[in-house]
C-alpha positions as CSV (number, residue, x, y, z in Angstrom):
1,X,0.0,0.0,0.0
2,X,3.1,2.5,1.2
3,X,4.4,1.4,-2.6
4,X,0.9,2.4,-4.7
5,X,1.0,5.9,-2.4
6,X,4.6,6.1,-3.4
7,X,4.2,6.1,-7.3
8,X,0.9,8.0,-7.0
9,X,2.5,10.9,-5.2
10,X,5.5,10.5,-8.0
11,X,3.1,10.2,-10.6
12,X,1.1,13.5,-9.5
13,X,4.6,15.4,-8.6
14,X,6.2,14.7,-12.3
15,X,2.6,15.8,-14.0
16,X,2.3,18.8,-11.9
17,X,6.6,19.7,-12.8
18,X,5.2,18.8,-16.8
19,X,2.5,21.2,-16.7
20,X,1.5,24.3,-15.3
21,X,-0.8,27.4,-15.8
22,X,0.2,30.4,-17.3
23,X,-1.7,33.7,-18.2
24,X,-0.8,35.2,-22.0
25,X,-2.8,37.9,-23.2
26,X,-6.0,37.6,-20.7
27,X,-5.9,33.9,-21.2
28,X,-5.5,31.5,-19.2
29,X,-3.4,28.1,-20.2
30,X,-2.4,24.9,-19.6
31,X,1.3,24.3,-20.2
32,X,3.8,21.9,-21.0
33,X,7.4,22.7,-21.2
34,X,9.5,20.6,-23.5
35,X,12.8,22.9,-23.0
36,X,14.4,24.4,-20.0
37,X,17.1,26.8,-20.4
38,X,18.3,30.5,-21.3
39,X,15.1,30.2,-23.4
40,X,11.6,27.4,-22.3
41,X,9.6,26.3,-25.0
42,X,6.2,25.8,-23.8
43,X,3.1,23.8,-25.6
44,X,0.3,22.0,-25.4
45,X,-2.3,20.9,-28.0
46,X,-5.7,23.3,-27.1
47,X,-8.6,23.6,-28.7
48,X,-7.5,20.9,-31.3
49,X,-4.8,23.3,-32.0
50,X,-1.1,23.1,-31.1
51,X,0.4,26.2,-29.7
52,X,3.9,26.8,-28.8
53,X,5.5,29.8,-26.6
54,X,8.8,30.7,-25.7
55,X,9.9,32.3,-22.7
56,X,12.4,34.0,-21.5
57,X,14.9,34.6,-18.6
58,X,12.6,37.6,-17.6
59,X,9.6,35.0,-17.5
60,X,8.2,37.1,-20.4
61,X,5.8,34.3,-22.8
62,X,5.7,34.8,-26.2
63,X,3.3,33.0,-28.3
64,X,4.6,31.3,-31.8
65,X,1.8,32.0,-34.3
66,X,1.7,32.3,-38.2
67,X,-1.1,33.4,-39.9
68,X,-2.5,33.2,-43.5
69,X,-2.8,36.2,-45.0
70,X,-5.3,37.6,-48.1
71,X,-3.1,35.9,-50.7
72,X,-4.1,32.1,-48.9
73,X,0.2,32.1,-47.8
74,X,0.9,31.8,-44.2
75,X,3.2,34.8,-43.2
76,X,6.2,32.8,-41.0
77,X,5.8,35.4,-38.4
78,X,6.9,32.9,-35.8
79,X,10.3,32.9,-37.5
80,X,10.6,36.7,-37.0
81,X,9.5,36.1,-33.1
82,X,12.3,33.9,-33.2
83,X,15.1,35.9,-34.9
84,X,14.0,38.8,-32.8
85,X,14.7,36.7,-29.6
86,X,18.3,35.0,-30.7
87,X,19.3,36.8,-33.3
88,X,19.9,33.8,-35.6
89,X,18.5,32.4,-38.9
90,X,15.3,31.0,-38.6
91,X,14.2,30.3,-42.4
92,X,14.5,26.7,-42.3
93,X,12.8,26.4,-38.6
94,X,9.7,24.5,-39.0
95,X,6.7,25.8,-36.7
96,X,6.5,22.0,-35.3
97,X,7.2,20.9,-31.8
98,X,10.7,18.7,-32.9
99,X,12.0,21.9,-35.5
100,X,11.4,24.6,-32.7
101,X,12.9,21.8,-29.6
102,X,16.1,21.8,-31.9
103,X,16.5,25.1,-32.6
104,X,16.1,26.6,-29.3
105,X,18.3,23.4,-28.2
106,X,21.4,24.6,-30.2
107,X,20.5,28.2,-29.1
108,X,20.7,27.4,-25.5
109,X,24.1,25.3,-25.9
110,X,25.4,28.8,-27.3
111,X,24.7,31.2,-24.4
112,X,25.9,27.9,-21.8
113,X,28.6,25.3,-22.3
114,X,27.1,23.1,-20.0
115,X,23.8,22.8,-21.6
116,X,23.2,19.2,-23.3
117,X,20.4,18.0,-25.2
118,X,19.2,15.0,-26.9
119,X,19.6,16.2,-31.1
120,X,18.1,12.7,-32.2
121,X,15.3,12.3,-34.6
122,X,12.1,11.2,-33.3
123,X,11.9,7.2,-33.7
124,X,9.7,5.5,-35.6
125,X,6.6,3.7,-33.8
126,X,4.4,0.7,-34.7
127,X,0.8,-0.7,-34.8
128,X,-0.3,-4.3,-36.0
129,X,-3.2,-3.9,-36.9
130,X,-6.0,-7.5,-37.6
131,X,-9.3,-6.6,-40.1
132,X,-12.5,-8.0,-41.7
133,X,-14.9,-6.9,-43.8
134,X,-17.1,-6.9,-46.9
135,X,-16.3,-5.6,-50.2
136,X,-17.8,-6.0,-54.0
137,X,-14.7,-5.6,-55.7
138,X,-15.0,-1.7,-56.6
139,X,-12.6,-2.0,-59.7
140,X,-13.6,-5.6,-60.9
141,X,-16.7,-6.2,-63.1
142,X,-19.3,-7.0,-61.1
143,X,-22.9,-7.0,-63.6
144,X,-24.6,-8.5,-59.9
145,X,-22.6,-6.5,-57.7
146,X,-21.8,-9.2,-55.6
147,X,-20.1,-8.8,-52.1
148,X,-18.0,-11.3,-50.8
149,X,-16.2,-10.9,-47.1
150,X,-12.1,-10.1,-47.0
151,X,-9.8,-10.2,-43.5
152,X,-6.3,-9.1,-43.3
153,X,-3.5,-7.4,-41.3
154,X,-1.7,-3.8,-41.5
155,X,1.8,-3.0,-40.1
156,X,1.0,1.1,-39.8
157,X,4.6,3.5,-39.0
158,X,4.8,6.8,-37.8
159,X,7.2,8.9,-36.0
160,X,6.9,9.0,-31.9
161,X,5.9,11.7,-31.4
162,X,2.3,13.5,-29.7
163,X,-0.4,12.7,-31.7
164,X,1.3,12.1,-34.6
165,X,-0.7,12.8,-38.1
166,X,1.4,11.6,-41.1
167,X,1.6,7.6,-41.3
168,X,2.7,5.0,-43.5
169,X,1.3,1.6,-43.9
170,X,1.5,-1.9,-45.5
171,X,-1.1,-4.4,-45.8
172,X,-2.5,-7.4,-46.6
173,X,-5.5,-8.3,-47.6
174,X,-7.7,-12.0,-49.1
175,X,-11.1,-12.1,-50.2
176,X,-12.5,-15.7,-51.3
177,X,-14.2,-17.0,-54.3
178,X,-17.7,-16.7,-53.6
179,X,-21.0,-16.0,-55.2
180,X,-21.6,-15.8,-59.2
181,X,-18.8,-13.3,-59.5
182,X,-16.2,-16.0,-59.5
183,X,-13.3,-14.2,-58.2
184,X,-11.0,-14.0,-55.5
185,X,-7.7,-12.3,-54.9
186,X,-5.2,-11.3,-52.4
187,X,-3.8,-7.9,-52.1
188,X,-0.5,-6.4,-50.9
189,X,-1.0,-2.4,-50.7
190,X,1.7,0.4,-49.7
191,X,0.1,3.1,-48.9
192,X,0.0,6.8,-46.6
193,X,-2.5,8.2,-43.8
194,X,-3.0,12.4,-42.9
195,X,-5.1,12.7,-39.6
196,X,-7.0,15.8,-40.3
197,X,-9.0,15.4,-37.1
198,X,-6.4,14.3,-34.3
199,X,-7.5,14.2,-31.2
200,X,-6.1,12.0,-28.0
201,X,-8.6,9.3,-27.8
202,X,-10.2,9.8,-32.1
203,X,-8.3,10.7,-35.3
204,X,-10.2,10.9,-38.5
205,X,-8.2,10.4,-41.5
206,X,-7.8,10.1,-45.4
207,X,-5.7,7.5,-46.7
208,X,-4.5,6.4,-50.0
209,X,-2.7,3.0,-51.6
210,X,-0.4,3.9,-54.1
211,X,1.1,0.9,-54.7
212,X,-0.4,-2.6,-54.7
213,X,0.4,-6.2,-56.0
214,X,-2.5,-8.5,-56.7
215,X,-2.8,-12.0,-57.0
216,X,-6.1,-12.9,-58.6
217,X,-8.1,-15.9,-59.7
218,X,-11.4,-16.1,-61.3
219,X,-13.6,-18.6,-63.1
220,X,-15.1,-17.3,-66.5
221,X,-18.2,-19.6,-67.8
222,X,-18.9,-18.7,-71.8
223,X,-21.3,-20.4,-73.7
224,X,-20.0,-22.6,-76.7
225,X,-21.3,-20.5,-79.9
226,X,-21.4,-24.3,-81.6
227,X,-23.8,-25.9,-78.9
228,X,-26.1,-23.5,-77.2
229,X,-27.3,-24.1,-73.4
230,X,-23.7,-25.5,-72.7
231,X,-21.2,-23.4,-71.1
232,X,-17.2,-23.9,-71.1
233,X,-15.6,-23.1,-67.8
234,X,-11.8,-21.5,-67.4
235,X,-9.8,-20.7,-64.8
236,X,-7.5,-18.0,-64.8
237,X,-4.9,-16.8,-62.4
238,X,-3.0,-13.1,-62.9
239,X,-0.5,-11.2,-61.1
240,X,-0.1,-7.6,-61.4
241,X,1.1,-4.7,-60.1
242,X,-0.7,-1.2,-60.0
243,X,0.0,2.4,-58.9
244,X,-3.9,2.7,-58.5
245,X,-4.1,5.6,-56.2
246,X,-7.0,4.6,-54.6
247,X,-8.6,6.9,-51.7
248,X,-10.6,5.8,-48.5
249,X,-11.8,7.1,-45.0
250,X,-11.0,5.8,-41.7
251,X,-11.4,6.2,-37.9
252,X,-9.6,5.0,-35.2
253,X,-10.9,5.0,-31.8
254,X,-8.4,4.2,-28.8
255,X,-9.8,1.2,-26.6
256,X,-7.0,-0.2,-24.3
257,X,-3.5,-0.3,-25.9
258,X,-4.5,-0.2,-28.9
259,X,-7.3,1.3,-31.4
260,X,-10.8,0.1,-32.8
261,X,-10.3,0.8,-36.4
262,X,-13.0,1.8,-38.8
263,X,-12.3,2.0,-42.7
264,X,-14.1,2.8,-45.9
265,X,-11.5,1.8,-48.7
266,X,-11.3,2.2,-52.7
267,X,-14.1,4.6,-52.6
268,X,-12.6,6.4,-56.4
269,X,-8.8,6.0,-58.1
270,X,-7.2,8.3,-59.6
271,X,-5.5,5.6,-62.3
272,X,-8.2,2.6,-62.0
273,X,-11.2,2.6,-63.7
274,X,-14.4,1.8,-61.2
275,X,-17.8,-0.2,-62.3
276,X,-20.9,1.4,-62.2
277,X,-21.6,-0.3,-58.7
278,X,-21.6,2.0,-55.8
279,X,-17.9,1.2,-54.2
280,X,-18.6,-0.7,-51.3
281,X,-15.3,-1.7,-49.3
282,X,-15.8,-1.3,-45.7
283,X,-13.4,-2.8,-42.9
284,X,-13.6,-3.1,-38.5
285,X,-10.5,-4.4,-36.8
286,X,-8.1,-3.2,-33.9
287,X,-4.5,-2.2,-34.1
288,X,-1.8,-2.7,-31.4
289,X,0.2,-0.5,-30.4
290,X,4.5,-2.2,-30.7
């Protein structure tokens, strides 16, 4: 019991040290500061928003911000904040929360000898993820618009870092023969998420499969022109490789280590011609976080 009080206490003491409250401009804010030195960066994701602020010896806070002007460009006037504070060159300082860590890093180690910092990249992190679902074959012809149930599995790779939107991910997929439409196949996609709503516990994002290698097999029944009412049967088996560009939807919901994944795949390409079916490719599994 002494032990669980123990690494509560620690547990409350470290998230209180992480994260405090400050007042900018009339507003009052949560927190988190990622540097310590002759300059802090502060941040914390608000609103859906991330917001970064520097502060100074003088505990002066000064809020990063770049706006989009008239002409739809964004005006960099975070990089002016930042040359105005350290006097360096800040064109190729990104406003992200591992281009701003490194910059006021190396800034820091220039006003104190002492000062060390970690200047690695952010590592790469992994989920596994298990699926099944139902599809009718959005770029196959389908004249009955059959559906026949797939399952698979997803490696997905991102960098470690908060709520990270940009991924990458390869999977696999196997639907059986089934039905009239004669046709199975198994799938091997390459392909690349953006999480445009990214939130701690639901991300919504737009995905696309820019490469994929198929291995197909279908049955074609033809009636023999020289004896009508009597069909030949063939079976074929193809391998190809596509750059389909094919775009889909998904969710992820976070349920114990992991994520209850929603996806609605193929639903146009860019380079693959569709049928006239309504694309119909939708997928549930859960992904594990490595």
């Amino acid at each position: 019991m002494k032990k669980l009080a123990f690494l509560l206490a620690l547990t409350i003491s470290t998230y209180s040290f992480a994260q405090n409250t400050y007042t900018v401009n009339n507003e009052t804010l949560a927190l988190k500061t990622e540097v310590e030195g002759t300059l802090d960066l502060l941040w914390n994701i608000i609103d859906n928003q991330y917001r970064y602020f520097i502060k100074t010896e003088d505990n002066t806070l000064t809020e990063l911000i770049n706006i989009k002007g008239s002409n739809n460009k964004y005006n960099n006037a975070y990089q002016t904040t930042l040359s105005n504070l350290t006097g360096l060159d800040t064109s190729k300082t990104k406003l992200t929360l591992y281009s701003l860590k490194q910059f006021i890093n190396e800034y820091n180690a220039s006003k104190n000898s002492n000062y060390s910092y970690d200047s690695s990249k952010p590592k790469l992190s992994f989920r596994l993820g298990l699926f099944g679902g139902l599809t009718n074959n959005p770029f196959v012809f389908n004249p009955q618009n059959d559906k026949v149930a797939f399952f698979g599995a997803e490696l997905e790779l991102f960098e470690e870092t908060v709520q990270p939107k940009h991924a990458g991910f390869l999977n696999i997929r196997s639907s059986r023969d089934s039905g009239p439409l004669n046709y199975s196949a198994t799938q091997l996609s390459l392909g690349y998420r953006f999480r445009f709503i990214n939130k701690a516990f639901f991300n919504v994002y737009g995905q696309t499969k820019f490469a994929s290698l198929i291995f197909s097999n279908s049955t074609l029944s033809i009636e023999d022109s020289t004896n009508p009412g009597t069909f030949i049967t063939s079976e074929q088996s193809n391998t190809a490789f596509d750059i389909p560009l094919a775009f889909g939807l998904g969710a992820d919901f976070k349920v114990g280590n992991g994520y209850i994944t929603f996806v609605a795949d193929n639903l146009f390409a860019a380079f693959v011609s569709s049928t006239d079916n309504f694309p119909l490719d939708l997928a549930l599994g859960y992904k594990f976080n490595l």
